[in-house]
C-alpha positions as CSV (number, residue, x, y, z in Angstrom):
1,X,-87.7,17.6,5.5
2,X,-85.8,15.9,8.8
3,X,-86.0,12.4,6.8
4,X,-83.6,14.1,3.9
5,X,-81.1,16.4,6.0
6,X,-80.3,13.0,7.6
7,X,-80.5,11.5,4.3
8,X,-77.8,14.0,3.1
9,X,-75.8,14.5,5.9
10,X,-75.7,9.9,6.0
11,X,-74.0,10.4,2.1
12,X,-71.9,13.4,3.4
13,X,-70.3,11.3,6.0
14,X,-70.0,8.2,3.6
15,X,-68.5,10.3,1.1
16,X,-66.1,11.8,3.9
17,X,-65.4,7.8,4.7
18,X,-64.5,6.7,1.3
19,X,-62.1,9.6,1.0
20,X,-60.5,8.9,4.0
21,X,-60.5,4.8,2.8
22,X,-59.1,6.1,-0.1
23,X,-56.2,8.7,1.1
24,X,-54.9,6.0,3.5
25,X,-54.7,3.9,0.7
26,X,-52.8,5.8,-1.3
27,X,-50.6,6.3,1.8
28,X,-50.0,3.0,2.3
29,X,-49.0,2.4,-1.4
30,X,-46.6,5.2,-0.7
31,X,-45.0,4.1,2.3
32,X,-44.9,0.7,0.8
33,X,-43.1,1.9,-2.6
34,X,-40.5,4.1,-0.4
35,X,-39.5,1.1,1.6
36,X,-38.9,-1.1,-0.9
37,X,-37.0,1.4,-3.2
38,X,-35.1,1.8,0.2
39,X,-34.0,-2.3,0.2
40,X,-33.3,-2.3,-3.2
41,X,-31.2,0.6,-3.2
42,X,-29.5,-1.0,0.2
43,X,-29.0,-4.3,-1.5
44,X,-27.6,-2.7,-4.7
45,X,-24.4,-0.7,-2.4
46,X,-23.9,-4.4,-0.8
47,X,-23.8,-6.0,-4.0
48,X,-21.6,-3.0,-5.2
49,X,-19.4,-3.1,-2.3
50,X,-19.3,-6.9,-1.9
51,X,-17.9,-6.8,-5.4
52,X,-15.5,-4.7,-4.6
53,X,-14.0,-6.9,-1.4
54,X,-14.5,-10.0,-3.8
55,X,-12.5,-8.5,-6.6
56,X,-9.9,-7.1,-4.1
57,X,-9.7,-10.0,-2.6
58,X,-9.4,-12.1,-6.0
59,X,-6.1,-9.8,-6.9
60,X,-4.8,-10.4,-3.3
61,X,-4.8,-14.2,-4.2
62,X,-3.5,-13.9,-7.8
63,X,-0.3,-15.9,-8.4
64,X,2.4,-13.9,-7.3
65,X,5.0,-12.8,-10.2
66,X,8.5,-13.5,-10.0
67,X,10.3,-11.0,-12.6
68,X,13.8,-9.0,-11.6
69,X,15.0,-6.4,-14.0
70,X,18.9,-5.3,-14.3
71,X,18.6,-1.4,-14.2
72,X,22.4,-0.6,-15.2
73,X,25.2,-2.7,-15.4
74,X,28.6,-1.3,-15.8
75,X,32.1,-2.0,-15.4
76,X,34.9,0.8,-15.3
77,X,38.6,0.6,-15.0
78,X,40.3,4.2,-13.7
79,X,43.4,3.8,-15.9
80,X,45.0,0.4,-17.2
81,X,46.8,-1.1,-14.1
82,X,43.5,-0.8,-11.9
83,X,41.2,-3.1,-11.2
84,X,37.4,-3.1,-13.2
85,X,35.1,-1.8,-10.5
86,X,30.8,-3.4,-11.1
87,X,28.5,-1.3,-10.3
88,X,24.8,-3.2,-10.7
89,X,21.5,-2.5,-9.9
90,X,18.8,-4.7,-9.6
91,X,14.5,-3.6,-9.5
92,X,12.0,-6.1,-8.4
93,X,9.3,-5.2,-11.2
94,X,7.2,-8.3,-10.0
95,X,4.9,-9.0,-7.2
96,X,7.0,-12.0,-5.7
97,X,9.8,-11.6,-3.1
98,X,13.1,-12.0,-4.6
99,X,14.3,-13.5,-1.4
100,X,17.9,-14.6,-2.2
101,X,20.7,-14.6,-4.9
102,X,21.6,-18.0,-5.2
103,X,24.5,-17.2,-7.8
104,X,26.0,-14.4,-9.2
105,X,28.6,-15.0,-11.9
106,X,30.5,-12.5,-14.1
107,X,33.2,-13.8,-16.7
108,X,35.1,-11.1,-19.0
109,X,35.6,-12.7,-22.3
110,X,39.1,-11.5,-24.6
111,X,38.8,-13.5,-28.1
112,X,37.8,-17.0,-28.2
113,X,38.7,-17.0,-23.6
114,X,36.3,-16.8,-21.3
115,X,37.2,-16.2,-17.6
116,X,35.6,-15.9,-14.7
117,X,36.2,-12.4,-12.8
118,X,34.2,-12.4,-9.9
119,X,34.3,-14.7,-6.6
120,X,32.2,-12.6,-4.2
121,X,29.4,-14.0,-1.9
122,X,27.9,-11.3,-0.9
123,X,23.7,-11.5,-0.8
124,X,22.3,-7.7,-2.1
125,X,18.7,-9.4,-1.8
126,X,16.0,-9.6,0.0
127,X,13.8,-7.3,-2.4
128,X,10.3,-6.5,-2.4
129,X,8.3,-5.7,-5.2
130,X,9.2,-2.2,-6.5
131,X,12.7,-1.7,-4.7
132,X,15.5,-2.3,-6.1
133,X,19.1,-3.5,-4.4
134,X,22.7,-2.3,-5.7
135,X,26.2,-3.7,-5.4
136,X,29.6,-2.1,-6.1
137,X,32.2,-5.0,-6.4
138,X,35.6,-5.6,-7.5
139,X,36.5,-8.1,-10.5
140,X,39.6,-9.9,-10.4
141,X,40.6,-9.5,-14.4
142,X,39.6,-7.3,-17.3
143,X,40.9,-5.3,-19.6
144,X,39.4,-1.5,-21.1
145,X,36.9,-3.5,-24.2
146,X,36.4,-6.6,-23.2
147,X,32.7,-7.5,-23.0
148,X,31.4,-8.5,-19.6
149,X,28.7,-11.3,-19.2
150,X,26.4,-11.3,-16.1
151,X,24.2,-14.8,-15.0
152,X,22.0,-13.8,-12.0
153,X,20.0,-16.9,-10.2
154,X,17.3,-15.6,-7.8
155,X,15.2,-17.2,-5.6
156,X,11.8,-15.9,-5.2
157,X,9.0,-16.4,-2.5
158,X,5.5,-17.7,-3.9
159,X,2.2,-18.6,-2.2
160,X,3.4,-22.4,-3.3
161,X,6.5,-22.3,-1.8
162,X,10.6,-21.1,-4.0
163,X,11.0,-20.4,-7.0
164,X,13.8,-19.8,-9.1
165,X,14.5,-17.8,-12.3
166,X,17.6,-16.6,-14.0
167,X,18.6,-13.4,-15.6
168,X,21.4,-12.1,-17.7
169,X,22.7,-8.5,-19.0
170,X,25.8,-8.1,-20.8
171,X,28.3,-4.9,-21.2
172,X,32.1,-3.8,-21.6
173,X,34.6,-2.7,-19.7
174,X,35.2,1.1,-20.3
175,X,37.7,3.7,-19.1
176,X,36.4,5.8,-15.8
177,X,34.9,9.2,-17.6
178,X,35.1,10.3,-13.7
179,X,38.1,10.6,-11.1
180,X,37.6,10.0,-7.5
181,X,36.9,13.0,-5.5
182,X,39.9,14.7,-3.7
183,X,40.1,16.8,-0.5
184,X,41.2,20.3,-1.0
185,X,42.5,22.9,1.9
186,X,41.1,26.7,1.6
187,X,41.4,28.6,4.5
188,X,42.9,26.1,6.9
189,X,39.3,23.9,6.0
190,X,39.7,20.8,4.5
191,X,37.1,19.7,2.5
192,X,36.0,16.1,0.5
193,X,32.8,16.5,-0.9
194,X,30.8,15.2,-4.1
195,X,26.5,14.3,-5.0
196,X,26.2,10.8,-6.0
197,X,22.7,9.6,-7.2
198,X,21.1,7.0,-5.4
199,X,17.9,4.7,-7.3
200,X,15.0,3.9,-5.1
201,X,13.0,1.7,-6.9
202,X,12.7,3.5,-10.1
203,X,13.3,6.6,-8.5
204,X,16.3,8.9,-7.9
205,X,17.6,11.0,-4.9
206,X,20.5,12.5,-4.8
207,X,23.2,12.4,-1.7
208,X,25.5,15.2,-0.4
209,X,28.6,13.4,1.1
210,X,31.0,16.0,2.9
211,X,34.3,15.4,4.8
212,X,35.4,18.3,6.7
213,X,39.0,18.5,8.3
214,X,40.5,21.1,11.0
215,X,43.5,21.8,9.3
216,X,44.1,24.7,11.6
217,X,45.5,24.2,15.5
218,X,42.5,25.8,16.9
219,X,39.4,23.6,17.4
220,X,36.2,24.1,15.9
221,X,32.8,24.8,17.9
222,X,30.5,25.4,14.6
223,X,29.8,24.3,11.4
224,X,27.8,25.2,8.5
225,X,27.7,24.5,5.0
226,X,25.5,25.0,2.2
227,X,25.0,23.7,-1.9
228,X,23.5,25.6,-4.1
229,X,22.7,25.0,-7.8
230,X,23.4,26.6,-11.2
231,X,20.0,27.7,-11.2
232,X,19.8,29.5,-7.6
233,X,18.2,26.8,-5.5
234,X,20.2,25.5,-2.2
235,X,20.2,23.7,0.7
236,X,21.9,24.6,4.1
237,X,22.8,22.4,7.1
238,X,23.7,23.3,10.2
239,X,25.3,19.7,11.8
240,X,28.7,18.3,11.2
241,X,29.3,14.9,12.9
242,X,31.9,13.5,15.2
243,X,30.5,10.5,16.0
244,X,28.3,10.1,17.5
245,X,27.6,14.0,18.4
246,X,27.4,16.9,16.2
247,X,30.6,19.2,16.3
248,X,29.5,21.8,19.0
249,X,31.0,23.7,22.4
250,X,30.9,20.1,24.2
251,X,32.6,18.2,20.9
252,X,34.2,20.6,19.5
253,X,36.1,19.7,16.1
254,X,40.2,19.3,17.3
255,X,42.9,20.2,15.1
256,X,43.5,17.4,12.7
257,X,40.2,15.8,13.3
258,X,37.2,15.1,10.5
259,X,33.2,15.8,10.8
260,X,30.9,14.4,8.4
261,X,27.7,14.9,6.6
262,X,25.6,12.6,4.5
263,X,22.3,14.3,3.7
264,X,19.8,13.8,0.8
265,X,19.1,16.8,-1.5
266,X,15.6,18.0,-1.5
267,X,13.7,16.9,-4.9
268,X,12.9,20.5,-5.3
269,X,16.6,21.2,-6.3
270,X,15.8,19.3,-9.3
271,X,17.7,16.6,-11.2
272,X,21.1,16.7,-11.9
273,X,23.1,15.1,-14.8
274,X,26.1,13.4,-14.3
275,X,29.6,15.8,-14.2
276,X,27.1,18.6,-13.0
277,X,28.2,20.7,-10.0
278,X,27.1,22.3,-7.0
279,X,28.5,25.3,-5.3
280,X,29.5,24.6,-1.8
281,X,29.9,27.0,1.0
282,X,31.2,26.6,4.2
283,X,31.3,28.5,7.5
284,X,33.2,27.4,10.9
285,X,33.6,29.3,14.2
286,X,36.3,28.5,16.7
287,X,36.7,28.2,20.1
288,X,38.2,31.7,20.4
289,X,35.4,33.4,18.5
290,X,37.3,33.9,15.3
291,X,35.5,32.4,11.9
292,X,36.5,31.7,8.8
293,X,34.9,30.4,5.5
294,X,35.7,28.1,2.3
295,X,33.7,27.7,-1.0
296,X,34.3,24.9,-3.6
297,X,32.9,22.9,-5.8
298,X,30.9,19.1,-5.6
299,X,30.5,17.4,-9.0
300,X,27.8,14.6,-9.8
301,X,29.5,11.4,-9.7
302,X,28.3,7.8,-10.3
303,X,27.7,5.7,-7.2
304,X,31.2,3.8,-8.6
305,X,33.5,6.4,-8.6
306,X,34.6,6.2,-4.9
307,X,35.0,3.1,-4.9
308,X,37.6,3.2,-7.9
């Protein structure tokens, strides 16, 4: 009877054994499987992410692009004794610096004559991909209908050194649809004021100019002024500039004397077509206390216009 309880407890305990043989087996197969889905999921993020750098890296060397592209190109004359004014716009739509404008010419042809109108030497460039660089010039002849020919030569910067390319755009003189802003007097406040558009790449903003005189023989201590649109929006400043200070007690704005803003519209005002207009209201205080006020109007002008 002894002989067999050991006899059955010896199997018991080989039986506990070979389960325990077997559970850290299966353990081990675990732990083993875990770790190596571990590595190949590790080495499949530095593959993906060493794909990335490599491909990132691959466009960084591509061959950069040399390309320019003539945005507007137009040539007004205010009446028929004045002088065209050219107002171009260039936009770097390549990936190259256009470092330098190695010639510029413009000739006006009337009939079977050609002649060349424009002798500046001005350099609107450097430009880096996506800006874009503007120049408001004066040509020396041209009548209202002659066609205008433009021959730009650029020189662009490349990872193998310069490179030059040459572009050309062609229009005709037309008569000014717009008259340079004038300064009007209401209330003993002068004012000068128009919006004039302004490209950023491909992008516009939009530029408040305003002139303000002290047409009265009291001087002025504060100024504000405010635009508002045709659809309710508006936009208020508070500064007026004497340079270098703002017109306050300690620079105040003398009789006869001109302040000066230039600030840029907020794109939530919106976009404005050319000939549009923007009420403008304007508040001063003088040095004795009194105020007084002066609303007009600021039209939409091409960046040209003053200029003409």
């Amino acid at each position: 009877m002894r002989r067999a309880l050991a006899l059955n407890i010896n199997r018991d305990s080989n039986s506990v054994n070979q389960q325990s043989r077997s559970y850290g087996v299966v353990t081990a197969l675990v732990v083993v499987i875990l770790v190596l889905g571990s590595i190949v999921i590790y080495q499949q993020i530095e593959i993906s992410t060493l794909s990335g750098t490599i491909s990132r890296q691959s466009s960084e060397l591509a061959p950069p692009i040399p390309s320019l592209k003539v945005l507007n190109f137009t040539v007004t004359k205010l009446n028929a004794t004045a002088k065209p004014i050219m107002y171009l716009v260039f936009l770097n739509n390549g990936t190259a610096l256009a470092w330098n404008l190695g010639i510029l010419l413009i000739g006006v042809s009337s009939g079977t004559t050609f002649q060349s109108c424009y002798n500046g030497t001005q350099n609107i460039l450097p430009t880096y991909p996506n800006e874009s660089a503007m120049t408001i010039s004066q040509l020396n002849c041209g009548e209202i209908g002659n066609a205008v020919a433009l021959t730009a030569s650029v020189v662009f910067v490349t990872n193998q050194g310069t490179t030059t390319k040459v572009f050309s755009a062609r229009t005709t003189i037309t008569q000014a649809e717009f008259s340079p802003p004038t300064t009007v007097t209401v209330n003993q406040i002068g004012i000068h004021t128009y919006v004039m558009p302004e490209l950023f790449g491909e992008n516009t903003t939009y530029d408040w100019h305003l002139v303000i005189t002290n047409d009265s023989p009291t001087p002025i201590v504060s100024v504000n002024e405010t635009a508002f649109t045709v659809y309710g929006s508006s936009f208020t400043s508070e500064s007026c500039v004497v340079f270098p200070n703002n017109v306050g007690w300690t620079s105040p704005l003398e009789p006869s004397e001109t302040c000066m803003i230039d600030n840029n519209l907020p794109p939530a005002m919106g976009h404005f077509e050319l000939g549009e207009q923007l009420r403008i209201a304007i508040g001063i205080k003088f040095v004795n206390g009194t105020t007084s006020s002066a609303t007009t109007a600021a039209m939409v002008i091409p960046p040209y216009v003053p200029y003409e």
